[in-house]
N, C-alpha and C positions, 0 to 999 in steps of 0.2 A: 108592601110595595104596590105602587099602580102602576098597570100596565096595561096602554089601550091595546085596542084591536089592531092598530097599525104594528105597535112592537111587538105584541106578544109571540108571533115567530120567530123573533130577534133575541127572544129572552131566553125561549125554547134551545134556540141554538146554541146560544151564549152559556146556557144552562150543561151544553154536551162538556 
């Protein structure tokens, strides 16, 4: 998967 800088907190979370 790619994930920029802008989403990677987004994924982080989405990841909880």
């Amino acid at each position: 998967m790619v994930a920029s800088r802008e989403l990677e907190p987004y994924i982080l979370i989405s990841a909880e």
